[in-house]
C-alpha positions in Angstrom: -24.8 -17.1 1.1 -23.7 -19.4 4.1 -21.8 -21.2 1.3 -20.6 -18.3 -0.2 -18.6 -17.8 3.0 -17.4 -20.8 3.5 -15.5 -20.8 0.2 -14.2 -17.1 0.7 -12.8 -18.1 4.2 -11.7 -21.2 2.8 -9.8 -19.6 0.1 -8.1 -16.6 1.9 -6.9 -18.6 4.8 -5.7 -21.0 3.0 -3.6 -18.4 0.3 -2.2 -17.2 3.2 -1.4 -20.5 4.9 -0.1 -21.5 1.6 1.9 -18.3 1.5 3.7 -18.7 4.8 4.3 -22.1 3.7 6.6 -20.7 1.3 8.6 -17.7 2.8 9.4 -19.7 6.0 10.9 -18.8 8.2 10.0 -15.4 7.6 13.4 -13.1 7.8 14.2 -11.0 11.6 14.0 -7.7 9.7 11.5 -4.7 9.1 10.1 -4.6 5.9 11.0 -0.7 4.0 9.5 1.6 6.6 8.1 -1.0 9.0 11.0 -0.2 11.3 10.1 3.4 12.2 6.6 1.9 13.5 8.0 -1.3 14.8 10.2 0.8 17.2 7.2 3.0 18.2 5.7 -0.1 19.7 8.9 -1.4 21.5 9.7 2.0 23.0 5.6 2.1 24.3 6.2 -1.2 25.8 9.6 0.2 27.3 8.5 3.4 28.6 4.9 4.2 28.1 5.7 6.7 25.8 3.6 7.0 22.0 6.5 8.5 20.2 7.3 8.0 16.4 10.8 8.8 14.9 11.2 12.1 13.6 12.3 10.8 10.3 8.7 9.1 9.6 6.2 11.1 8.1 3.3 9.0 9.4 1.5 8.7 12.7 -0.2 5.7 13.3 -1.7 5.3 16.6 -4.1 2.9 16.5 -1.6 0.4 14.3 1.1 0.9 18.0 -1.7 -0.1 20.1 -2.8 -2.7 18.1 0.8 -3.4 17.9 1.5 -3.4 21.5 -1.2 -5.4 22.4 -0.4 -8.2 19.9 3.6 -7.9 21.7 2.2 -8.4 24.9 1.2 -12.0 23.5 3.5 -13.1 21.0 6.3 -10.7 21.3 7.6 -7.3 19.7 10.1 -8.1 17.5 10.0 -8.3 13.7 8.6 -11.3 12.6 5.6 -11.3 15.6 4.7 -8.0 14.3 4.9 -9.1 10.7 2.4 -11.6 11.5 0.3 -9.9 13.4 -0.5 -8.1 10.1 -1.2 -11.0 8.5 -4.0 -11.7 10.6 -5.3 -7.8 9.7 -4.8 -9.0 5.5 -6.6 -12.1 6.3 -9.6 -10.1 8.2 -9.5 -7.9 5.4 -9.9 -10.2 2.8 -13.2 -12.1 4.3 -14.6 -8.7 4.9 -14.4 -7.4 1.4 -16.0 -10.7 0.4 -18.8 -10.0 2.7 -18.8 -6.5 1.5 -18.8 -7.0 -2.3 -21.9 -9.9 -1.4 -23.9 -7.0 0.2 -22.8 -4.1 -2.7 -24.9 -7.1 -5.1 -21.9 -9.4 -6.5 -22.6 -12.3 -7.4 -21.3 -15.5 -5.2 -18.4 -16.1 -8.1 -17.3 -12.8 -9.3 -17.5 -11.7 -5.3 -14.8 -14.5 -5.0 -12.9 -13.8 -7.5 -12.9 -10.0 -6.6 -11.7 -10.9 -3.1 -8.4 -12.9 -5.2 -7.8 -9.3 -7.1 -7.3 -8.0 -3.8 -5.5 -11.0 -1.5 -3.4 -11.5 -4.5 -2.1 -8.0 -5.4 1.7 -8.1 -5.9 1.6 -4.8 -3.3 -1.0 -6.6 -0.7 0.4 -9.5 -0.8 4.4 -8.4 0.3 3.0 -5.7 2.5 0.9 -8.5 4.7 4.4 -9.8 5.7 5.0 -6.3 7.0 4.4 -3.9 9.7 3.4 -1.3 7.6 0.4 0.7 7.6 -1.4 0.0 4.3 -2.8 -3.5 5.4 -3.9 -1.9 9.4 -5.2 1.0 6.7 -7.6 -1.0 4.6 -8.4 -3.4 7.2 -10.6 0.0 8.7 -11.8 1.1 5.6 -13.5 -2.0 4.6 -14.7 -2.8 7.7 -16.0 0.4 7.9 -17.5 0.5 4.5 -19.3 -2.9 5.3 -20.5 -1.7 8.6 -22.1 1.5 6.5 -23.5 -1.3 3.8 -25.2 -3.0 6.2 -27.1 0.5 7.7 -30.3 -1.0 7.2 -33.3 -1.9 9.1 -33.5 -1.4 12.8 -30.2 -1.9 13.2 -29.2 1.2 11.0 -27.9 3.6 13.5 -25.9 1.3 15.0 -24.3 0.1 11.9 -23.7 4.2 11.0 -22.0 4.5 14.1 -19.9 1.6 13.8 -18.9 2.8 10.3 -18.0 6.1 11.4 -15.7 4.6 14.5 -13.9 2.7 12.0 -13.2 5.5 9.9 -11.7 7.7 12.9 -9.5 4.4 13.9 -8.7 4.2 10.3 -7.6 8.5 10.7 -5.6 6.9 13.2 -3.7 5.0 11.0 -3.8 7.4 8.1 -5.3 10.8 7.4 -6.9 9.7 4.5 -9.5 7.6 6.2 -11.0 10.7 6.2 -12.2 9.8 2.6 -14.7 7.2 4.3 -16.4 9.6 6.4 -17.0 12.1 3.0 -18.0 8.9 1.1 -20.8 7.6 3.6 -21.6 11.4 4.0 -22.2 11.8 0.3 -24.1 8.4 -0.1 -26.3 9.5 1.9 -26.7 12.9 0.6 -27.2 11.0 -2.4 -29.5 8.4 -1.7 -31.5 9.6 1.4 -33.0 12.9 0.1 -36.4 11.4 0.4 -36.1 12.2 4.5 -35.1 16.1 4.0 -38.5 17.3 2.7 -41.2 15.6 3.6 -41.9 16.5 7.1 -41.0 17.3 10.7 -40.1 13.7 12.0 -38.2 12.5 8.9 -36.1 15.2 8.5 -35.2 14.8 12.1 -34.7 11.2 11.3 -31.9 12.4 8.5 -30.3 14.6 10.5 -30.2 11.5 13.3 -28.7 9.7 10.6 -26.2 12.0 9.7 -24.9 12.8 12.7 -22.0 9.5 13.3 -20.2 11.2 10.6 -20.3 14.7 11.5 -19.2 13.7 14.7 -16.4 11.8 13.0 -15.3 13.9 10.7 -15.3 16.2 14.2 -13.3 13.8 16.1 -10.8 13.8 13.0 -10.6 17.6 12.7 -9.3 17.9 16.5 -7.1 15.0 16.3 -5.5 16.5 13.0 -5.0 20.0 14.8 -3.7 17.6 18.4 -0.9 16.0 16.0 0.0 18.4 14.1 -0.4 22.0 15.7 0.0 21.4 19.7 1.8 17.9 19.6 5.6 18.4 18.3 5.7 17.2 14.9 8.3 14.9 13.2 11.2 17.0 11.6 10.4 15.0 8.7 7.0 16.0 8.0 7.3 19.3 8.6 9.9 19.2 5.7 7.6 18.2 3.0 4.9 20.6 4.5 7.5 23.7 3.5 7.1 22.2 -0.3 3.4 22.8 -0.7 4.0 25.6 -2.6 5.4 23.8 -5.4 2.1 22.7 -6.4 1.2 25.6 -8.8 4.5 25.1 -10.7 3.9 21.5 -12.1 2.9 21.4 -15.5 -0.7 19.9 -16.1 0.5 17.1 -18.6 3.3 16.0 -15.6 -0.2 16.0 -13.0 -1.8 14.5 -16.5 0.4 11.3 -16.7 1.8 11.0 -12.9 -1.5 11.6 -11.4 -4.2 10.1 -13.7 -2.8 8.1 -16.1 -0.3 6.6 -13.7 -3.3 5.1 -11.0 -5.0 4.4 -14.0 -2.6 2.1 -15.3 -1.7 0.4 -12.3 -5.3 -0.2 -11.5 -5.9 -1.6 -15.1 -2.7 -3.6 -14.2 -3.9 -5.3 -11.1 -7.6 -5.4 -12.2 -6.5 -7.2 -15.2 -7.6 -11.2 -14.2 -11.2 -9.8 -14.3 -11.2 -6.4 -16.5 -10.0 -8.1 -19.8 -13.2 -10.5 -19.2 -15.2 -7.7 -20.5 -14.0 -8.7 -23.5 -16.1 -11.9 -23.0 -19.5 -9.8 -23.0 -21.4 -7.0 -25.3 -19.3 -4.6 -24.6 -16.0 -5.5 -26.0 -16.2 -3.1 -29.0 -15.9 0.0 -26.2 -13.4 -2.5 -24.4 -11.1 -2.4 -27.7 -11.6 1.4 -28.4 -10.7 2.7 -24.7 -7.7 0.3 -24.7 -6.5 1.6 -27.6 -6.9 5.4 -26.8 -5.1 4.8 -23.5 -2.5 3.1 -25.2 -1.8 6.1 -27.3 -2.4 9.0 -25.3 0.1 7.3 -22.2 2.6 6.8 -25.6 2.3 10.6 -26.2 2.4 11.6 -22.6 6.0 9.2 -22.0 6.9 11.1 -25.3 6.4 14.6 -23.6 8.6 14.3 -20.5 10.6 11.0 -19.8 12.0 12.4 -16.0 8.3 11.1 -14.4 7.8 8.4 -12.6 7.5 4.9 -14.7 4.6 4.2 -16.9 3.1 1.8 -15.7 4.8 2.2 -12.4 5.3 -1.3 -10.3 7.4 -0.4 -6.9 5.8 -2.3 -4.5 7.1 -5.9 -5.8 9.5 -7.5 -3.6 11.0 -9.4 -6.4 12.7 -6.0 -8.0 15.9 -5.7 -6.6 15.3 -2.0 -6.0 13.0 -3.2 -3.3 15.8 -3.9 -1.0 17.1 -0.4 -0.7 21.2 -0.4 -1.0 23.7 1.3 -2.1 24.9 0.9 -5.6 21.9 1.2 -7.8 19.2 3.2 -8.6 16.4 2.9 -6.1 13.6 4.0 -8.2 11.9 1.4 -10.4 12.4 1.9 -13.9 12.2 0.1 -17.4 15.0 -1.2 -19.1 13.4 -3.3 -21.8 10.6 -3.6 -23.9 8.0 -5.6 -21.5 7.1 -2.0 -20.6 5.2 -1.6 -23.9 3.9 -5.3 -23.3 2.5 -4.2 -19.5 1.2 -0.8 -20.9 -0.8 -3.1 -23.2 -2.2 -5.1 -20.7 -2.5 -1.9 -18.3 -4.0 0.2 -20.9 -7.1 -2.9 -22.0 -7.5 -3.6 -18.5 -8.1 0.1 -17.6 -10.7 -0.6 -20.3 -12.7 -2.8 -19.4 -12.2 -1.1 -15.7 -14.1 1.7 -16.9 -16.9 0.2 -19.5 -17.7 -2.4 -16.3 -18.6 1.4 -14.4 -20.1 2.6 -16.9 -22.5 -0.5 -17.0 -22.9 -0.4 -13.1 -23.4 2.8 -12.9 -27.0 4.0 -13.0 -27.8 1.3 -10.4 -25.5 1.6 -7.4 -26.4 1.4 -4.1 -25.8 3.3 -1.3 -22.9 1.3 0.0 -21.3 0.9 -3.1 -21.5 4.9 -3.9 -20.0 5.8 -0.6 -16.7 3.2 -1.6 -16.3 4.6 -4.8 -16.9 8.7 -3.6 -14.6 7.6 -1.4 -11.9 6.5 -3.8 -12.9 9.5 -5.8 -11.7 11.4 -3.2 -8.9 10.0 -2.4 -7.6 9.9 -6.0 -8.2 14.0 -6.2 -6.0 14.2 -3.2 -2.7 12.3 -4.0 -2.6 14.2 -7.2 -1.7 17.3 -5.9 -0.2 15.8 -3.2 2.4 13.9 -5.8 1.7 10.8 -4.0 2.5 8.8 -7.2 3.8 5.3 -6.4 1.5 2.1 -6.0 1.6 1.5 -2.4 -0.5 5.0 -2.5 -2.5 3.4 -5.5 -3.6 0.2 -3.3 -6.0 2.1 -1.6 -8.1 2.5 -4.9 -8.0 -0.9 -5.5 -11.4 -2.4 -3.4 -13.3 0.1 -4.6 -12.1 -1.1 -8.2 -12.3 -4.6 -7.2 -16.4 -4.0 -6.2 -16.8 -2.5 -9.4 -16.1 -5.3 -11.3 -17.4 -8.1 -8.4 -20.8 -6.3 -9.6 -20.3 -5.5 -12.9 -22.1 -8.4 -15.4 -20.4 -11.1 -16.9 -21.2 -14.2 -18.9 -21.7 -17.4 -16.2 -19.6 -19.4 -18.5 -17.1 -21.7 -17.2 -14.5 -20.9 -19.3 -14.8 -17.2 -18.5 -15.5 -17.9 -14.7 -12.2 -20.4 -14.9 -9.7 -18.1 -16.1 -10.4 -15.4 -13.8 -9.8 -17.4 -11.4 -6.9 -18.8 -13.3 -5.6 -15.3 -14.3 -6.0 -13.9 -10.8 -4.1 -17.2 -9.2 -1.4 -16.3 -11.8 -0.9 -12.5 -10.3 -0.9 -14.4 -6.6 1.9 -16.9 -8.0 3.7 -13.8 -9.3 3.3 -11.8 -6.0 4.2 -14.7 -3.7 7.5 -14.9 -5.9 8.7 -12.1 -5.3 7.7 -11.7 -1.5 9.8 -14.5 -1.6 13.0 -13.6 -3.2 12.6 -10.1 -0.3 12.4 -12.1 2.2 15.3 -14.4 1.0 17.4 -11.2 0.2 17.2 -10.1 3.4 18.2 -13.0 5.0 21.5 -12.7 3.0 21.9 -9.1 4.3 21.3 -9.8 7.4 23.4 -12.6 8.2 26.3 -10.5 6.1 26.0 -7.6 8.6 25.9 -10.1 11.6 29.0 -12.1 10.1 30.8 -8.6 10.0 29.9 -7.8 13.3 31.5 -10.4 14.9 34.6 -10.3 13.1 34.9 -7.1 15.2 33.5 -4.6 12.8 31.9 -1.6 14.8 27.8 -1.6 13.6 28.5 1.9 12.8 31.0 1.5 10.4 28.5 -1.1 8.5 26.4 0.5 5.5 23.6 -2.3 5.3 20.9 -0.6 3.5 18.3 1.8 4.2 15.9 -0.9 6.2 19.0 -2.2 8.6 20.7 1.3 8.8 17.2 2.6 10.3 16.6 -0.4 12.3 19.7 -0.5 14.1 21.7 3.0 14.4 18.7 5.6 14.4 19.3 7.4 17.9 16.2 7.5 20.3 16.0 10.5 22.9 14.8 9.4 26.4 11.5 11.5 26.3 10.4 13.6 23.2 10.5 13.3 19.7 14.4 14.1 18.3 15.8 16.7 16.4 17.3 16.5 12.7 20.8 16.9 14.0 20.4 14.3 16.7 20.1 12.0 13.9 23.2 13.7 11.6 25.3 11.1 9.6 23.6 8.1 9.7 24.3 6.3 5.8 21.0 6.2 3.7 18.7 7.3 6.7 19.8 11.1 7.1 23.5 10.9 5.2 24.9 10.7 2.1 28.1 9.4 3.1 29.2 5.6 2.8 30.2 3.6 6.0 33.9 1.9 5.6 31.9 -1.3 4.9 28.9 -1.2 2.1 26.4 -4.0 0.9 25.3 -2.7 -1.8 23.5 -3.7 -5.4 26.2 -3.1 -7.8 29.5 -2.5 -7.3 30.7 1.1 -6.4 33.3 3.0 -8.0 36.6 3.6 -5.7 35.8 0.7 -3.4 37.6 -2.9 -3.1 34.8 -5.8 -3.5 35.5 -8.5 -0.6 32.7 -10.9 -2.0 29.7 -11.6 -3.5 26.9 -12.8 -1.8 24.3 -14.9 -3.8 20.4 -14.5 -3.3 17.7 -16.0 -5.0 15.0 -14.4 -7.4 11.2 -15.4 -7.2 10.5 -19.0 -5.6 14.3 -19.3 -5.8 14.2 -19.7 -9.8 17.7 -18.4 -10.8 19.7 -16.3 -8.3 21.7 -12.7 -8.4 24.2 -10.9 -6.4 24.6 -8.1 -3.6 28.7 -6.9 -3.2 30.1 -6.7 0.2 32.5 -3.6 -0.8 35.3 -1.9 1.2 36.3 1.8 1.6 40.2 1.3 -0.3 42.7 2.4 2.8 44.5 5.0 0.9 42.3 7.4 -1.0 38.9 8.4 0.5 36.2 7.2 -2.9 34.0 9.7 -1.8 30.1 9.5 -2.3 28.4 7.7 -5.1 25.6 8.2 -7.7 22.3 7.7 -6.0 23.2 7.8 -2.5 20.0 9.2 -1.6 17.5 6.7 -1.5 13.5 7.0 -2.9 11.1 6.9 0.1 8.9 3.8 -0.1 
């Protein structure tokens, strides 16, 4: 097992080391919403003050402090806090190695796992980020490895540990609540043995129990601290009012978005490993479930064509809707047929996802159970919820990724080579397009500086949603702002266009000045963002898709 760890440390730090290799220098910019958080930390290390923007819709705590203390060291801007999470992904990786070796994986399909997750095209570009997915996960595996290793003498220390996690994870995000219900129901599960035999070991249970009552505790009056007696961003109390749309969603719109769409995504990103199903016994259920999920998501598109894409890939920095500007949609969409192509490989890798569960399941153990309730769980939520893009779906996938780390498969070479081969091919493809993000922000950025000191007022530039936030959202001294403190600021909280635009395409009723060339993925071929001009006489008023998707 030693060994074992060697190789996995050996093979995440150096992806990562190989991936910073590539984007450097990394670009002086947040990454989509890194920005709100990235101020949160520079205004605690200003004043003293934890204070998130109204506009967010996320709290994290616990990523600020961690934040703050990393500034104190390296520094608070951008790129220091960008790689500060790097060092969280890398963590995360050589813990879900050491968790999927403890769940029962074996030393190459635990390795190989560990790629699915290092390598996913949303993981990978949100490790050169200050967002809170990578902070997020970081706590939930460490937490879930913590609860594997309850064992032994040790166990109610290791059941404490797990349940701190979690509550550092609610810290980051709500939904670390998941954890505490997963290890909860494991142990419902798997410990009944100590509720009815006697005195003692139903004391002993209840002992057991109680690190995640007390979290879940500990959650409950933080929840009611941030939400009910702490002022509450404007923005979040926005989307609260819309709960009510819920009941008015038609079930084959919940149907597609909400369980067909993770589905797919997981099948996606699972893929290097799922299709190697194929390989064993059970191919024949492979074929048939691939099949059926091909149709049915053909029937569902079909029905209503206004949902969100199937499959639906966002979080990859090489689409140029990643960089949020003017001009273009900002929702991912198909244009072509390499949709049906990736519903293929979606729909067969969703396959073997589930036939690989099915195989597993009548022999999970406790720590593996409390992942996957856990996932369960969280997948029941976002459905309602209509959190339907795959930076929500991420989440699911290391529970997805154990599954199929323990799942059996033939100890061939060929089949042990191309997952390997497969998953390095996702990494390759992920790493791309971090790349051409990275690069396309560079281009915006030194655009907006170049205008700036040609003697062009910051307010009057319209760089995108990331810059726009990053550089004219207005800070009170103490409190957490109003909606109309923040009034006509271009993609953030206005519609309107500043007299200067970057933008993807170029916009009816304004002058182009230039294009400005950026590369795609590893710099292979090369596109264009327009600097474009407000025309002097006539005011072009607003354009299609001003209002950008939320990332």
């Amino acid at each position: 097992m030693r060994r074992a760890g060697w190789a996995a440390a050996t093979a995440v730090i150096g992806w990562y080391g190989f991936a910073l290799l590539i984007l450097h220098p990394l670009t002086d910019a947040p990454v989509v919403d890194s920005w709100l958080y990235g101020s949160a930390v520079r205004r605690f290390l200003r004043t003293g003050e934890m204070r998130f923007a109204g506009f967010t819709q996320a709290m994290p705590i616990a990523q600020v402090f961690y934040g703050v203390g990393w500034a104190h060291v390296f520094g608070g801007n951008s790129v220091s806090l960008e790689m500060s999470e790097v060092m969280l992904a890398i963590l995360c990786g050589l813990m879900f190695h050491a968790l999927a070796i403890k769940c029962g994986a074996s030393r190459w399909q635990a390795l190989a796992a560990t790629g699915l997750l290092i390598c996913n095209p949303c993981f990978t570009f949100l490790s050169f980020s200050f967002m809170t997915e990578i902070p997020f996960l970081t706590a939930m595996v460490a937490a879930h490895l913590c609860f594997a290793k309850a064992e032994g003498p040790r166990e109610l220390m290791w059941l404490w540990l797990a349940a701190v996690l979690a509550v550092i994870g609610f810290l980051v995000r709500p939904f670390a609540a998941m954890a505490i219900v997963g290890c909860g129901g494991a142990m419902m599960l798997y410990d009944t043995r100590l509720r009815g035999k006697n005195r003692w070991d139903r004391a002993l249970w209840l002992q057991m129990m109680t690190p995640f009552a007390a979290a879940l505790a500990v959650c409950v009056a933080l929840w009611i601290w941030l939400t009910v007696l702490s002022p509450r961003p404007w923005d979040l109390q926005r989307d609260e009012n819309h709960f009510h749309y819920i009941f008015m969603v038609p079930l084959a719109n919940y149907l597609r978005a909400g369980v067909l769409g993770p589905l797919l995504y997981l099948g996606t990103v699972m893929s290097p490993l799922a299709i190697l199903q194929l390989t064993t016994p059970r191919w024949r259920r492979v074929v048939m479930g691939g099949a059926g999920i091909f149709a049915a998501a053909l029937v569902l598109m079909w029905m209503d064509h206004q949902l969100p894409a199937t499959p639906e890939y966002s979080c990859f920095g090489g689409w140029h809707n990643v960089l949020i500007l003017r001009g273009g949609a900002n929702r991912f969409s198909w244009d072509s047929d390499w949709q049906y192509a990736f519903l293929l490989l979606a729909s067969f890798g969703a396959a073997g996802l589930i036939v690989a569960f099915t195989e597993i399941f009548r022999t999970l153990g406790r720590g593996t159970a409390a992942i996957l309730i856990a996932a369960a769980v969280y997948w029941a939520a976002t459905i309602p919820l209509w959190f339907y893009n795959d930076r929500y779906y991420l989440v699911l996938v290391p529970a997805a990724a154990i599954v199929l780390a323990i799942a059996p498969l033939p100890r061939r070479r060929l089949v042990m080579a191309a997952g390997f081969a497969l998953t390095l091919a996702m990494g390759l493809l992920s790493l791309g397009g971090t790349y051409a993000y990275q690069r396309g922000m560079a281009v915006i950025l030194a655009t907006r500086n170049e205008l700036e000191r040609e003697g062009v007022p910051r307010s009057s530039i319209d760089a995108g949603y990331v810059l726009n936030g990053e550089d004219l959202y207005r800070y009170p001294k103490h409190g957490i702002e109003t909606r109309e403190l923040e009034a006509g600021i271009p993609m953030i909280t206005s519609p309107k266009t500043g007299e200067y635009t970057i933008a993807s395409e170029p916009i009816a009723g304004m002058d182009l000045v230039r294009r400005l060339k950026w590369p795609g993925p590893f710099g292979l071929g090369h596109r264009y963002f327009y600097l474009v001009k407000k025309q002097a006489a006539t005011d072009a008023g607003n354009p299609k898709n001003d209002t950008p998707a939320r990332h």
